[in-house]
C-alpha positions as CSV (number, residue, x, y, z in Angstrom):
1,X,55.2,29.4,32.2
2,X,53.1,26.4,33.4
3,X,53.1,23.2,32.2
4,X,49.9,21.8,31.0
5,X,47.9,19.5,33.3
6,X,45.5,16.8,32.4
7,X,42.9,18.0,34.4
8,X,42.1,21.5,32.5
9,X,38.3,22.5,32.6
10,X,36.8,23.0,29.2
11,X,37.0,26.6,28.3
12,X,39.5,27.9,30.0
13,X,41.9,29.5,27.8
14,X,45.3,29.9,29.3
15,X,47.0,30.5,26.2
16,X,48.9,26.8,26.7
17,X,48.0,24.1,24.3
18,X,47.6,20.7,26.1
19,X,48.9,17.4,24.9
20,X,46.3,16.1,23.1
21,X,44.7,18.9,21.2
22,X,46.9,18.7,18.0
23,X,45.6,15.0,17.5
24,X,42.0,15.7,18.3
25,X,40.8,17.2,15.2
26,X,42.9,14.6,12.9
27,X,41.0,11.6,15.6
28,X,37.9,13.6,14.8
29,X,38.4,13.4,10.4
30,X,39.5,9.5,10.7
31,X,36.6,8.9,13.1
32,X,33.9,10.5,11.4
33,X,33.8,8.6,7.7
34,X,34.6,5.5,9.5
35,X,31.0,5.8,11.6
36,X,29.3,7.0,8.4
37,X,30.2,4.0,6.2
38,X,29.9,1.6,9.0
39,X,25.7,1.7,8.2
40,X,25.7,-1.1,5.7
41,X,28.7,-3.4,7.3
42,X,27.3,-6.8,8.0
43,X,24.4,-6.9,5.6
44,X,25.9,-9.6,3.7
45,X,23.8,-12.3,1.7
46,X,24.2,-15.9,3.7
47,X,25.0,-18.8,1.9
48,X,21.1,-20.4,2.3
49,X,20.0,-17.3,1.0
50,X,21.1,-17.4,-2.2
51,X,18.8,-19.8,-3.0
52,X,15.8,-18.0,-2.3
53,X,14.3,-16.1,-5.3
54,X,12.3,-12.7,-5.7
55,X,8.9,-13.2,-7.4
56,X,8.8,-9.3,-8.4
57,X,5.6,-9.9,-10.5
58,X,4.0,-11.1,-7.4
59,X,2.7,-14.4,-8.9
60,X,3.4,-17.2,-6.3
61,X,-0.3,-18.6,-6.6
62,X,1.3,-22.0,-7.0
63,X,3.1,-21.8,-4.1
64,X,2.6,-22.4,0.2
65,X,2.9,-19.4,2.2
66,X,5.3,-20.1,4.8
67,X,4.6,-16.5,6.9
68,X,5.5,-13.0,6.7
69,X,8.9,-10.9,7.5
70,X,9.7,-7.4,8.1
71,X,12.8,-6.2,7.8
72,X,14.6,-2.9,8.9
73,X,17.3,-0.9,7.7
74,X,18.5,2.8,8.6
75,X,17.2,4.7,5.7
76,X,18.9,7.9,7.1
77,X,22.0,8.9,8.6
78,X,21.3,12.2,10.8
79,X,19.3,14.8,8.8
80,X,20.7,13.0,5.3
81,X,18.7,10.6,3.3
82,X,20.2,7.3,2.4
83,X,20.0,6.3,-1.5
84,X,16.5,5.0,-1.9
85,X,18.0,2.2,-4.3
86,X,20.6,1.3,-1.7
87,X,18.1,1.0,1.1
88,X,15.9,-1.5,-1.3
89,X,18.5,-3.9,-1.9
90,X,19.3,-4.0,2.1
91,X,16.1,-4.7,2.7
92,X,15.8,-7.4,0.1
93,X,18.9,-9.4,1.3
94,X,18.0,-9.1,4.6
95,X,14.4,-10.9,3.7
96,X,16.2,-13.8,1.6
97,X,18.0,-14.3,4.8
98,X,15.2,-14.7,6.8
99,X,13.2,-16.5,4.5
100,X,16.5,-18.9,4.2
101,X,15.8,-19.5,7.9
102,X,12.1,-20.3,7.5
103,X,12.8,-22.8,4.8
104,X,11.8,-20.6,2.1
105,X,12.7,-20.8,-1.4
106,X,10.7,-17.7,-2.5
107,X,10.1,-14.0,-1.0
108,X,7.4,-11.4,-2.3
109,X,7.2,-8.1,-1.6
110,X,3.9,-7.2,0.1
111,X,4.4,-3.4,0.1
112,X,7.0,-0.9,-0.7
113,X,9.3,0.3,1.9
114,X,8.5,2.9,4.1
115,X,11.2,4.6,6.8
116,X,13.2,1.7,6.3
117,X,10.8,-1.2,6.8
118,X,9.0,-3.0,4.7
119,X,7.1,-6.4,5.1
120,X,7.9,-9.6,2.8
121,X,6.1,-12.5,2.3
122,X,7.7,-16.0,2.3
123,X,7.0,-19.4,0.4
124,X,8.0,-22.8,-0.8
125,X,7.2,-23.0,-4.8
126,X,9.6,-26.4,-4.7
127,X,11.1,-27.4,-8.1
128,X,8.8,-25.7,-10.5
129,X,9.1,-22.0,-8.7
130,X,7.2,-18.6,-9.0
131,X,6.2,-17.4,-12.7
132,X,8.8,-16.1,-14.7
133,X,9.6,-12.2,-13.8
134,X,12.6,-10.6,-12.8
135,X,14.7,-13.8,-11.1
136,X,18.2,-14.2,-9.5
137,X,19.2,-16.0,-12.2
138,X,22.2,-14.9,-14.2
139,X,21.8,-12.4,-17.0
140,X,21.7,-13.2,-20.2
141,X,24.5,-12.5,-22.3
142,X,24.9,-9.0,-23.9
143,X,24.2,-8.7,-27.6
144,X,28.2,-8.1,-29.6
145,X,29.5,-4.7,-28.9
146,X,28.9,-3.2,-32.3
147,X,25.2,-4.0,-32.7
148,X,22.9,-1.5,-31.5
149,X,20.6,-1.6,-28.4
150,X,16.9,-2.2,-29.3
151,X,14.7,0.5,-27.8
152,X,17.2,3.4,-27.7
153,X,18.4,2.2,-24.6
154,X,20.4,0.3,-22.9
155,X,20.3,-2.2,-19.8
156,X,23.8,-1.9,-17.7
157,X,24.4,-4.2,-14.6
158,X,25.1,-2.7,-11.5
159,X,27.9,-4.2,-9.3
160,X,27.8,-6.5,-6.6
């Protein structure tokens, strides 16, 4: 029997295993998962950036417009759609960063996202800031766990 060279053509079946084939298939089950969660590495929140607030109402009338961003994400992975909620958090921490880099203090959404993009605009409200809405401020405390939630629901932070 022959000994198994290095230099085998694809498809040709000699009935001889060669080195490497047990450990392709285990490189290939380590390697794929590892690509797959590698879409959201690096999208971090920089240190400037937390600083800069989302006016989600939209009111920033007493503010300067400093200029527009657009940011990008990958909104799907092959034929598979990315979560939608997922996708609009990326895109929101990516726009703080770039506000933080234009000196802004405030970002606005100008339009909802659309195959991962979606344009932001950026201002300066100084001290005062935009009109209250939903902020980055911390949330407020959650009522004792034996009363009951008003509304017949209830509001449940996600994680970071």
């Amino acid at each position: 029997m022959a000994r198994p060279s290095w230099g085998r053509a694809i498809g040709y079946d000699s009935g001889v295993r060669t080195f490497m084939e047990p450990y392709m298939r285990k490189i290939l089950v380590l390697f794929v998962p590892v690509v797959l969660s590698a879409c959201t590495w690096g999208i971090k929140l920089d240190d400037d950036a937390r600083s800069v607030r989302t006016a989600w109402n939209g009111d920033v009338s007493s503010c300067q417009e400093l200029g527009k961003v657009t940011v990008q994400v990958m909104n799907r992975v092959g034929p598979v759609d990315r979560n939608d909620l997922k996708v609009r958090d990326e895109l929101e921490v990516l726009a703080r960063n770039e506000a933080a880099k234009m000196h802004a203090d405030t970002i606005k959404p100008l339009s909802e996202p659309s195959e991962g993009s979606q344009p932001w605009g950026a201002y300066t409200c100084g001290a005062r800031g935009p009109a209250p809405g939903r902020s980055n401020a911390p949330a407020p405390t959650p009522p004792p766990s034996g009363a009951a939630p008003q509304g017949g629901f209830e509001t449940v932070p996600l994680k970071n």
